[in-house]
C-alpha positions, 0 to 999 in steps of 0.5 A, a space after each residue: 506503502 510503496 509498491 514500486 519495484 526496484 529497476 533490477 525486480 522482475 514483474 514477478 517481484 512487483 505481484 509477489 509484493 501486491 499479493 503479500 499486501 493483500 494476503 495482510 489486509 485479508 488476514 491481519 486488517 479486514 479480522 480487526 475492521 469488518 465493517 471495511 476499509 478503502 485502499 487507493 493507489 497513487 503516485 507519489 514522488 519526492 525530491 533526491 538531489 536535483 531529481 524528482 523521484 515517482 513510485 506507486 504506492 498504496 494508501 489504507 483508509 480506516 474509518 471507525 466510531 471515535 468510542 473504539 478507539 
């Protein structure tokens, strides 16, 4: 998911968009997986015309038994 702000956001924006993240994996995720999950911040960036664009953004990683799926 990405996490970047847009250039006309405050940095008030950005934490508005992190703790609602947050408040998800705490009320909908870590209920449905509570042995734990793994969240990674990267950089990730594409290709738009002849520009390469960066944002930050937000990896979830769940492992769970093959048997519960």
């Amino acid at each position: 998911m990405n996490v970047d702000r847009p250039d006309d956001a405050s940095f008030d924006d950005c934490e508005q968009v992190l703790t609602r993240v947050y408040e998800f994996l705490d009320n909908e995720i870590t209920p449905r997986f509570p042995d734990g999950l793994t969240l990674l911040t990267g950089l990730g960036q594409y290709r738009s015309g002849d520009e390469v664009i960066q944002e930050r953004s937000q990896l979830l990683i769940i492992l769970y038994p093959a048997e519960t799926a």
